[in-house]
Backbone as a ProteinNet text record, in pm:
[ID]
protein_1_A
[PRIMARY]
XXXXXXXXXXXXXXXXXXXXXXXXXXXXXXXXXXXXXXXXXXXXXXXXXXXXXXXXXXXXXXXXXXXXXXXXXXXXXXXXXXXXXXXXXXXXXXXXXXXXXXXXXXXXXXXXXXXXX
[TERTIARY]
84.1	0	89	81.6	153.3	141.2	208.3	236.7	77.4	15.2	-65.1	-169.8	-172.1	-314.1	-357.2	-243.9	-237.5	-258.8	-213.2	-258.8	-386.3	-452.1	-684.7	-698.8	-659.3	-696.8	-683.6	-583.1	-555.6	-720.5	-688.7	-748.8	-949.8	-964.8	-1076.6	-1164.1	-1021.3	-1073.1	-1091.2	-971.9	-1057	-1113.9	-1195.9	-1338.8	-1446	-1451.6	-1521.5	-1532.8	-1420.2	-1406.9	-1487.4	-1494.6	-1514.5	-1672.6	-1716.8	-1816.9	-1931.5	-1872.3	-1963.9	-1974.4	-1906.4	-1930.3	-1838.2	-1844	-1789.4	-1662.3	-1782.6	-1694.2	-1751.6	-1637.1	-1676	-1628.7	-1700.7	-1627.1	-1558.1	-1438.6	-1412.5	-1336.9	-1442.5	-1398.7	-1319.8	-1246.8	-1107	-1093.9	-1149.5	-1133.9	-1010	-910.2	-835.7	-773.5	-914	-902.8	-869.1	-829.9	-805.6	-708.8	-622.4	-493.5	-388.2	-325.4	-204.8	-123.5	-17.6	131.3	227.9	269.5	362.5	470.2	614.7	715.3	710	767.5	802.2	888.7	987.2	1099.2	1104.3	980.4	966.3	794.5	786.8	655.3	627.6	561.2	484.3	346.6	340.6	214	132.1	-3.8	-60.4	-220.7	-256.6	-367.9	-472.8	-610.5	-725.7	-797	-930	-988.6	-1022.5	-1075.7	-1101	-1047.3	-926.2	-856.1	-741.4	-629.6	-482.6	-478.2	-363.4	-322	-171.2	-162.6	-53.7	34.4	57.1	158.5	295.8	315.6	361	490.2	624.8	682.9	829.2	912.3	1046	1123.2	1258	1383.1	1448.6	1444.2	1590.6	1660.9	1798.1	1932.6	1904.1	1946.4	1912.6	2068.4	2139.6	2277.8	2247.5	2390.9	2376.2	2376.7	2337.8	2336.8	2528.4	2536	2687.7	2789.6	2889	3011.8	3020	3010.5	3043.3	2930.4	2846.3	2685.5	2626.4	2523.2	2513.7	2389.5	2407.8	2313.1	2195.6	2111.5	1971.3	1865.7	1764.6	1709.7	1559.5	1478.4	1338.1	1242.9	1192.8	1047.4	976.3	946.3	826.8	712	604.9	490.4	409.3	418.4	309.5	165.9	165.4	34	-19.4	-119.8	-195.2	-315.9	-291.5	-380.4	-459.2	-548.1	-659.1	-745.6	-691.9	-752	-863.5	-924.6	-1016.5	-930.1	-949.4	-868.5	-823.4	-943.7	-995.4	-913.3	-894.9	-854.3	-698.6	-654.5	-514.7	-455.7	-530.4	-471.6	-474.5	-574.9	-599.2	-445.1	-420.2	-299.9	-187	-184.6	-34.3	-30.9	-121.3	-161.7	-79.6	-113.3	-97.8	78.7	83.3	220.5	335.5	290.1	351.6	434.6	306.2	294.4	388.6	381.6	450.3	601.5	608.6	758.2	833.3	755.4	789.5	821.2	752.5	759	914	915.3	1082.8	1141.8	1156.3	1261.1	1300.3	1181.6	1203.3	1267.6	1272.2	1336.9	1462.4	1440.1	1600.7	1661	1620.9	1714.5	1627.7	1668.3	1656.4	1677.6	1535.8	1599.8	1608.8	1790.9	1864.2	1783.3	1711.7	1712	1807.2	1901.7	1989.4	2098.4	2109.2	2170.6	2339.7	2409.8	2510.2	2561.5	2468.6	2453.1	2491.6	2446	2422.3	2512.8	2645.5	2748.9	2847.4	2888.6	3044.3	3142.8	3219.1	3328.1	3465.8
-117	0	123.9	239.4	345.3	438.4	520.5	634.1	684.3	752.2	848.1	750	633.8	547.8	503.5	506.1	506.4	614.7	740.3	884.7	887.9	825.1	862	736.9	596.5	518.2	604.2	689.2	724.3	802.4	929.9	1040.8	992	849.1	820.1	794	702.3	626.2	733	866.2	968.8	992.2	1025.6	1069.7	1046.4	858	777.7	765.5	787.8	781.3	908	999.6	1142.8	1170.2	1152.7	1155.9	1080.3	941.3	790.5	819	870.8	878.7	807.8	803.2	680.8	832.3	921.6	994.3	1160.9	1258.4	1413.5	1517.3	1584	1703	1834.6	1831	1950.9	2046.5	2143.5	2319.2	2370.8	2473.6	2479.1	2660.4	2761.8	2914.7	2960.3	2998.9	3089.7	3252.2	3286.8	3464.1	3491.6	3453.8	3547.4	3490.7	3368.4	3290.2	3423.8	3342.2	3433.7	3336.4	3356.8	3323.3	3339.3	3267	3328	3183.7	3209.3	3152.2	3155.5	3038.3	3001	2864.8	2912.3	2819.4	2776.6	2798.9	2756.1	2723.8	2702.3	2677.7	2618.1	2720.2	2613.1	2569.2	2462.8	2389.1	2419.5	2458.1	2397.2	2367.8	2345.6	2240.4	2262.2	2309.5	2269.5	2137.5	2164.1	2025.4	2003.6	2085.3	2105	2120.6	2154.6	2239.1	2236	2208.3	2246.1	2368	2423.5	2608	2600	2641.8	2616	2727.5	2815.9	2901.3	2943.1	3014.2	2960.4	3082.2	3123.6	3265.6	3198.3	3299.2	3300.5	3335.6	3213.3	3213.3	3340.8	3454.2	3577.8	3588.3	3537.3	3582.7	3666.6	3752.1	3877.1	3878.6	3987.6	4028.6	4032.6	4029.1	4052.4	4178.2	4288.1	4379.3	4454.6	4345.2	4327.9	4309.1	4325.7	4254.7	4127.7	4002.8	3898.5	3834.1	3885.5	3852.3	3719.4	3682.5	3552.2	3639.3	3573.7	3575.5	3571.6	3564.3	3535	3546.7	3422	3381.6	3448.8	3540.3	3588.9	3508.2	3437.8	3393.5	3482.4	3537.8	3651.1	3550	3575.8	3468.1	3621.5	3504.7	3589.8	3522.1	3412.3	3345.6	3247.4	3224.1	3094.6	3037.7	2922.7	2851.1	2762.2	2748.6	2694.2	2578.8	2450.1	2333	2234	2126.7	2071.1	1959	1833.4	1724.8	1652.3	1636.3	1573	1616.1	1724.9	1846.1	1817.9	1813	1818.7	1656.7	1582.7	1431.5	1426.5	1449.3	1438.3	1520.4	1628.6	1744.2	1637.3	1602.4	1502.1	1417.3	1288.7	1227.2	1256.7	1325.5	1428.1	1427.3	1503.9	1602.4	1443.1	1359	1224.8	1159.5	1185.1	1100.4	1175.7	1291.8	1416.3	1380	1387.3	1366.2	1241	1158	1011.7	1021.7	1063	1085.8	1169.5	1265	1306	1254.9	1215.8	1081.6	1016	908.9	831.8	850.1	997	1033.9	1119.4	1141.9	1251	1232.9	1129.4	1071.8	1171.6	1102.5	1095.6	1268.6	1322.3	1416.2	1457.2	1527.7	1482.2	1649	1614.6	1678.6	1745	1660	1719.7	1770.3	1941	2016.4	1988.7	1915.8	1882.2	1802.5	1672.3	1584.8	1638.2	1739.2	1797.6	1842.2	1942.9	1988.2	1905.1	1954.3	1842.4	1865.2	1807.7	1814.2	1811.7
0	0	0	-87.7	-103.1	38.9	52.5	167.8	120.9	21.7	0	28.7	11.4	14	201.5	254.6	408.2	457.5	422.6	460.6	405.6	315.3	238.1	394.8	409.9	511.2	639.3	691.9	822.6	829.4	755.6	746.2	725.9	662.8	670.2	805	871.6	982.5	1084.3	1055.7	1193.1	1161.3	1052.1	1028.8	1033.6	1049.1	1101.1	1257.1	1319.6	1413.1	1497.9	1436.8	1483.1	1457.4	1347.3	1307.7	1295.3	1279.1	1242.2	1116.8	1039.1	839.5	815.6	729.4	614.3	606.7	510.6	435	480.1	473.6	485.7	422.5	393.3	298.1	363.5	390.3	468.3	360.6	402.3	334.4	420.1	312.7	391.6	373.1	481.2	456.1	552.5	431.4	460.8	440.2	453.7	404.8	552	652	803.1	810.8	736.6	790.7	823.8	926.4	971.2	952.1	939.8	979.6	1058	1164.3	1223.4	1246.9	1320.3	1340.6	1487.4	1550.7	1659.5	1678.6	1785	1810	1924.8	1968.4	2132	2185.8	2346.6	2348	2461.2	2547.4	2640.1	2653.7	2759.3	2782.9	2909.6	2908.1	3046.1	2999	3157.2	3084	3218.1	3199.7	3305.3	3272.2	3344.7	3344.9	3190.9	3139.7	3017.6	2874	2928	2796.8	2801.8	2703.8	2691.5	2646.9	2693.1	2653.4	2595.5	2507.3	2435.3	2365.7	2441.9	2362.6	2332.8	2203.8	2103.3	2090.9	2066.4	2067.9	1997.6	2062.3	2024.8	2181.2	2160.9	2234.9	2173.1	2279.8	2254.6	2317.5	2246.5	2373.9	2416.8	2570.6	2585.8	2650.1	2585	2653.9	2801.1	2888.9	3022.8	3049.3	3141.3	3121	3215.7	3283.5	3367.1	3268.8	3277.8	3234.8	3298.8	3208.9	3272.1	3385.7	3318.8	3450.3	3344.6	3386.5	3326.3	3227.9	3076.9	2995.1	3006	2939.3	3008.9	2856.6	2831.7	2760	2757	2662.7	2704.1	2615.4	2641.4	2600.3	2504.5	2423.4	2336.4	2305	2384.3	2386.5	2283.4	2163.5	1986	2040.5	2055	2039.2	2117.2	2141.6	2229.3	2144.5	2201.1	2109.4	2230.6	2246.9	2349.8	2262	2303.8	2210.9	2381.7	2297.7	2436.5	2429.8	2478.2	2533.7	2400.6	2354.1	2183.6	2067.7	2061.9	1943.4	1976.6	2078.6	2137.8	2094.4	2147.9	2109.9	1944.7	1895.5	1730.4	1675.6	1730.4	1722.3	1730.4	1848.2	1882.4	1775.3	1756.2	1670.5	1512.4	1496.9	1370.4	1375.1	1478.6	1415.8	1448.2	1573.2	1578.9	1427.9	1349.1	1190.8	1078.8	1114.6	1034.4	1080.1	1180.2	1251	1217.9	1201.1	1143.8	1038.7	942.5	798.3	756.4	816	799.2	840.8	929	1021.2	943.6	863.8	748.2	632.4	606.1	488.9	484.1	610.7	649.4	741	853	960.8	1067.7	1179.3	1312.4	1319.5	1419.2	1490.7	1584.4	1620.8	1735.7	1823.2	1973.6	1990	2099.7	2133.8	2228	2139.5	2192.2	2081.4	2105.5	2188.8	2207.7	2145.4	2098.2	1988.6	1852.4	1830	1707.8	1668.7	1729	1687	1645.1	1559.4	1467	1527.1	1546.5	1667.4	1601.9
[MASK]
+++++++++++++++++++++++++++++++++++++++++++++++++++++++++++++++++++++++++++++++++++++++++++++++++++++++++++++++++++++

């Protein structure tokens, strides 16, 4: 079975799963899409809901000579998903992550790993 014929099977069965349909037509509006970049991200979570937002790591000089550096968070965005929406999310990006793995190797996330020596 091809990659694309397992991605129509994946994508069916959540839809079955989600819906009880066989099959669904999802329209897709993006006249308000935004765009943005982020290299970072935290998590929290109530009874209800994961909170998830989304920014950029900035060195921030020390303001001392020789004082310790210090890293600022710039929180752009939050994204507020329910328990459901969040697993389907993991789910997802799990499969995505695999998929490059498969085709470009492993990725290392310990950045110590990463440097050529």
């Amino acid at each position: 079975m091809a990659v694309n014929e397992n991605v129509e099977k994946t994508l069916e069965n959540q839809a079955h799963e989600q819906t009880g349909q066989q099959q669904v037509r999802l329209r897709i509006d993006e006249k308000n899409l935004r765009c943005s970049y982020a290299n970072a991200f935290r998590t929290n979570g109530t009874d209800e809901e994961v909170i998830v937002d989304f920014g950029l790591n900035l060195a921030v000089p020390s303001q001392e000579q020789g004082g310790t550096p210090e890293i600022l968070f710039q929180v752009d965005e939050r994204i507020v998903l329910n328990y459901f929406s969040a697993k389907r999310l993991a789910l997802t990006l799990g499969q995505i992550i695999r998929r490059h793995e498969d085709q470009f190797g492993e990725l290392q996330l310990d950045v110590a790993k990463r440097q050529k020596k």
